[in-house]
C-alpha positions in Angstrom: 15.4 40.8 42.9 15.5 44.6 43.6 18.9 44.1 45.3 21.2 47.0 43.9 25.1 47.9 44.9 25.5 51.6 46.5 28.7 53.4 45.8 31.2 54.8 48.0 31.2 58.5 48.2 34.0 58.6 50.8 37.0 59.5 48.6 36.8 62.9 48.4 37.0 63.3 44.9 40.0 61.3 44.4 39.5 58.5 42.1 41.5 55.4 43.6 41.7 51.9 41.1 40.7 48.7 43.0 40.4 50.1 46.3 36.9 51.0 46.5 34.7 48.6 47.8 30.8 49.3 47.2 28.4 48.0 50.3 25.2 46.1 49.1 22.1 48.1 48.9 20.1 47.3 52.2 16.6 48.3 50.5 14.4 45.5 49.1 11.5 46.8 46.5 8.1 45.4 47.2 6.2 46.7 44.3 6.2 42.8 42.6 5.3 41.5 46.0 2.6 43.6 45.9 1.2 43.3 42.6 1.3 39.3 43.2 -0.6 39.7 46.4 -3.4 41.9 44.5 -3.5 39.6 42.1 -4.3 36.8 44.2 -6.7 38.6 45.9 -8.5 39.3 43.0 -8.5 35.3 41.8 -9.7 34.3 45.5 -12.6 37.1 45.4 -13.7 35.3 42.6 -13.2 32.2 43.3 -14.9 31.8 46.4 -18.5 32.1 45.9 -18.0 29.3 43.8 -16.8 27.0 46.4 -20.3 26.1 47.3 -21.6 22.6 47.6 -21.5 21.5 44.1 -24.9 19.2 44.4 -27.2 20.1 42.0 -30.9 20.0 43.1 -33.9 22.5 42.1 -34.7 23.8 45.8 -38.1 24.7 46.6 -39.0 28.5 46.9 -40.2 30.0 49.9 -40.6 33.3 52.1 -38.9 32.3 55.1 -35.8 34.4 56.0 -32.2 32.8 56.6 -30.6 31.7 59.2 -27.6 33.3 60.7 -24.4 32.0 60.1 -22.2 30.1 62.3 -18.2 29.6 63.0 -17.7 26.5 61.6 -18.0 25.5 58.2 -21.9 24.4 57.8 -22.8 20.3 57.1 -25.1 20.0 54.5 -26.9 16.6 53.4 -28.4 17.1 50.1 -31.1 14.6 48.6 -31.4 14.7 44.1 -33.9 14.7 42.3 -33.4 11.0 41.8 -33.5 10.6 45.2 -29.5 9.8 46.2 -28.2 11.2 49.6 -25.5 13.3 49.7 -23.5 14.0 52.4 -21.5 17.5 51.1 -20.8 16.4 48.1 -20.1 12.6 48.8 -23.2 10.1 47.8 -23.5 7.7 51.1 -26.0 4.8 51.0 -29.3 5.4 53.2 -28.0 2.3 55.6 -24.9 4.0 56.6 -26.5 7.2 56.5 -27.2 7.4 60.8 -23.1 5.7 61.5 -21.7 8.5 58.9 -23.8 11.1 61.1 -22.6 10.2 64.2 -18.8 10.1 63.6 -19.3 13.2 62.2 -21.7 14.5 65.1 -18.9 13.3 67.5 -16.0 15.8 65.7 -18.2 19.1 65.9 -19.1 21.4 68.4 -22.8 22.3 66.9 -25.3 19.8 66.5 -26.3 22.3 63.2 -27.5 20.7 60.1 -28.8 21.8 56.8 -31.1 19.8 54.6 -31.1 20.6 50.6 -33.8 18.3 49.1 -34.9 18.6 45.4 -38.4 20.1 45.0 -39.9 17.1 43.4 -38.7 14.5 46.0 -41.4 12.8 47.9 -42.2 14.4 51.3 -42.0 10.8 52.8 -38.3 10.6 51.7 -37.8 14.2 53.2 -38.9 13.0 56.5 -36.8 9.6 56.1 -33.9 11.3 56.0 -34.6 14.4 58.6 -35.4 11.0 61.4 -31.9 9.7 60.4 -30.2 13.1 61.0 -31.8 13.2 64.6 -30.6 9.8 65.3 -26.9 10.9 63.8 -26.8 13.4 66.7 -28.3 16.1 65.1 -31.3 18.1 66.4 -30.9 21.3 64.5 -31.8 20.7 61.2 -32.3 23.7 58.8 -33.9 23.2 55.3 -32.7 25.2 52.8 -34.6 26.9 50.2 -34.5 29.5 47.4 -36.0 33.1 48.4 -38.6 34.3 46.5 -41.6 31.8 46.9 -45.0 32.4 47.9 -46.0 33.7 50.6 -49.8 32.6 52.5 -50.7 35.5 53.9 -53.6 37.5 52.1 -50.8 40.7 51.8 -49.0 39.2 48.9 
């Protein structure tokens, strides 16, 4: 793979049969290397925005701002517009809902959690689900929304 033989120039013009040995070329060409690497590079940069979770839900639209980002990746429990609860992108039943919670809770460092609900799921629900999040061990809930809403001041 770009490994090459170098002559020997040591014979002074003198041509000899059979006795000179050519010494493998020490160089290794890293222009394939390269172009694989780019090209994986390019596939990932796509790729990843994709990698969200794949729950589908119409999220409400609001003003608010976001929140920053943390170090680990976020837990997300999303609730459809049928009202099943997801836990990333596993369906769990509303019973085992607080014991998932807390072995998770008990595995991370942040107590961080973001809420996706449909926009057309009952409020009650919402709340349902939020109280069993606090009792899995987690008191930083953060519900997510699209940008864009409307806003309640008189400004616009």
């Amino acid at each position: 793979m770009g490994a090459g033989v170098v002559q020997k120039t040591g014979d002074r013009g003198r041509r000899r049969r059979g006795r000179g040995r050519s010494r493998p070329m020490a160089e290794i060409n890293v222009t394939p290397f390269v172009d694989v690497m780019l090209v994986l590079l390019i596939i990932f940069m796509v790729a990843a925005p994709l990698m969200t979770v794949g729950v589908p839900v119409e999220l409400p639209k609001t003003a608010a701002s976001a929140l920053p980002t943390e170090q680990e990746e976020p837990l997300t429990v999303t609730i459809t517009p049928e009202g099943t609860v997801m836990l990333q992108t596993t369906e769990i039943a509303t019973e085992q809902l607080v014991t998932r919670l807390r072995a998770v809770a008990a595995e991370r460092e942040s107590t961080r959690i973001f809420l996706r609900a449909d926009g057309n799921v009952p409020y009650s629900i919402v709340m349902q689900v939020m109280g069993a999040l606090n009792r899995g061990g987690f008191s930083n809930i953060g519900l997510v929304t699209d940008t864009g809403g409307p806003t309640l001041d008189e400004d616009g």
